[in-house]
C-alpha positions in Angstrom: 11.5 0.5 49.5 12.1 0.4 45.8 8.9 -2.0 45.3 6.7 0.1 47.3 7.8 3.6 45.0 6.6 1.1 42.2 3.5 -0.5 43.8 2.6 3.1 44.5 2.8 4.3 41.1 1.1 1.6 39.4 -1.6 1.9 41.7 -1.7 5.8 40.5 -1.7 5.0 36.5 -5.4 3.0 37.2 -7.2 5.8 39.5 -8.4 7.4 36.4 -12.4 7.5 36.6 -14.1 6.4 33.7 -17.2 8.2 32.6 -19.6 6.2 30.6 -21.2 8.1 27.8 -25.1 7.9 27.9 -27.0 7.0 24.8 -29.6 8.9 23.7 -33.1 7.3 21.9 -32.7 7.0 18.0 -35.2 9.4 16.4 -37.3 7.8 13.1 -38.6 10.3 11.2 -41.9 9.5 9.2 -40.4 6.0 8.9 -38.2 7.2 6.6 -35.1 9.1 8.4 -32.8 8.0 11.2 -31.5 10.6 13.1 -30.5 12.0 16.4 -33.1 13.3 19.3 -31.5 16.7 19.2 -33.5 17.2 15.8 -36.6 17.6 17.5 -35.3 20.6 19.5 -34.7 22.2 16.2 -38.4 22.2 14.9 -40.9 23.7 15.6 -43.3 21.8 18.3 -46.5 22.6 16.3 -45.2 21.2 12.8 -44.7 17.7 14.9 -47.8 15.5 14.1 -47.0 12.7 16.4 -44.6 11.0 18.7 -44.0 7.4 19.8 -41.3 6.6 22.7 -40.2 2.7 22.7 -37.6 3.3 26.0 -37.1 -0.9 25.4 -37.0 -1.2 21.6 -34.0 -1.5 19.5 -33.0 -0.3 16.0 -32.7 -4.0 14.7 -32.2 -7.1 16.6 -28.5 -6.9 14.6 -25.3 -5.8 15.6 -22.0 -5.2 14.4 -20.2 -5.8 17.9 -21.5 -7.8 21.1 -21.1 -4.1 22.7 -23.6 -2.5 20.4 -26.3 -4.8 22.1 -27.8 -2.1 24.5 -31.2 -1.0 24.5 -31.2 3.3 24.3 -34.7 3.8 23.4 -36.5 4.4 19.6 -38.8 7.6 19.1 -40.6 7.5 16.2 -42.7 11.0 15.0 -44.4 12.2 12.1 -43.0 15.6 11.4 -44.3 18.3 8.6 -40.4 19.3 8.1 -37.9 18.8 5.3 -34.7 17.3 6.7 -31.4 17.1 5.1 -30.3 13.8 4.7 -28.6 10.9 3.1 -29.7 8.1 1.7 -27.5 4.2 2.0 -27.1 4.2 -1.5 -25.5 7.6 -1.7 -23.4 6.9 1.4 -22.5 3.7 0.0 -21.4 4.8 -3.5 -19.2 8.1 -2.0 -17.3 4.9 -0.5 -17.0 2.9 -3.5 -19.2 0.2 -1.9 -22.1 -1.6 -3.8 -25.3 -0.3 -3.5 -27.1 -2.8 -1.3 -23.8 -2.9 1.0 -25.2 -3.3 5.1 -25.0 0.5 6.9 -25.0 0.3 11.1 -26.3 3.2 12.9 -24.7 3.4 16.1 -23.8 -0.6 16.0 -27.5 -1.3 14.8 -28.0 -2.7 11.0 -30.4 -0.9 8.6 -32.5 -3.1 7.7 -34.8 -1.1 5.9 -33.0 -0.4 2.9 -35.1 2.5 1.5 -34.5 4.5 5.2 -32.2 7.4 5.1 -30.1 9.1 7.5 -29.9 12.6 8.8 -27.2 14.7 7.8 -27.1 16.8 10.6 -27.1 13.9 12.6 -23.8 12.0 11.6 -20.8 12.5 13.6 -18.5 9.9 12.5 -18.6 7.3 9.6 -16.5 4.2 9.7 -15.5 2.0 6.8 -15.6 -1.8 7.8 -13.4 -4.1 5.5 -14.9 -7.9 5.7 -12.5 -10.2 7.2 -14.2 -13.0 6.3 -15.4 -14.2 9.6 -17.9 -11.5 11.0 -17.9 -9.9 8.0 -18.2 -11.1 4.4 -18.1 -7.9 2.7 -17.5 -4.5 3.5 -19.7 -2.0 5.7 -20.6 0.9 6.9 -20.8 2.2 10.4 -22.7 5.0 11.3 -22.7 7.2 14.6 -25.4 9.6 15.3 -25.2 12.2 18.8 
């Protein structure tokens, strides 16, 4: 009887129903800014000049962690807007990081050192210390919405 009252329980603790968060495209701004999809909503439709959707293409083909690999989808526009936005050298100096340090945006390296990312965009920033085995120096990791 006791092992049943515990059999029951444990059973109980793994019902939980987990929800898988969907990605949203990355959104390049005249080639220059990386930033979230929800930007566009906050322009203007007439002051966008063009749009691109790539549902298959990825940000880079590397990755910080084997779970980053997932294809969610590049838009790329030409917009007649100012954004606010940071560049990787800023970012990188605010963390006491060289200036040519590696910045992931949402698991995705940069490799276009001279693109910037949107301000508005960033919900979390993650210092990565190298360990010497995936990493040999420190980086940056970026999430956009």
């Amino acid at each position: 009887m006791l092992f049943t009252s515990f059999s029951i329980y444990a059973q109980n603790q793994n019902s939980k129903m987990s929800i898988m968060k969907s990605e949203n495209p990355i959104l390049i701004i005249n080639d220059t800014i990386i930033g979230s999809i929800d930007l566009l909503n906050k322009i203007s439709s007439n002051k966008v000049l063009e749009l691109d959707i790539f549902k298959e293409r990825k940000l880079s083909s590397t990755y910080l962690f084997i779970e980053n690999e997932k294809s969610t989808g590049i838009v790329i526009a030409n917009i007649n807007h100012e954004f606010d936005f940071k560049s990787q050298k800023v970012l990188n100096a605010f963390f006491g990081l060289n200036d040519k340090n590696d910045i992931y945006v949402n698991g995705y390296l940069i490799e276009n050192k001279n693109q910037n990312i949107s301000s508005e965009s960033i919900t979390r920033i993650e210092l990565i210390k190298a360990d010497n085995f995936r990493l040999k120096k420190p980086v940056l990791s970026i999430e956009i919405e």
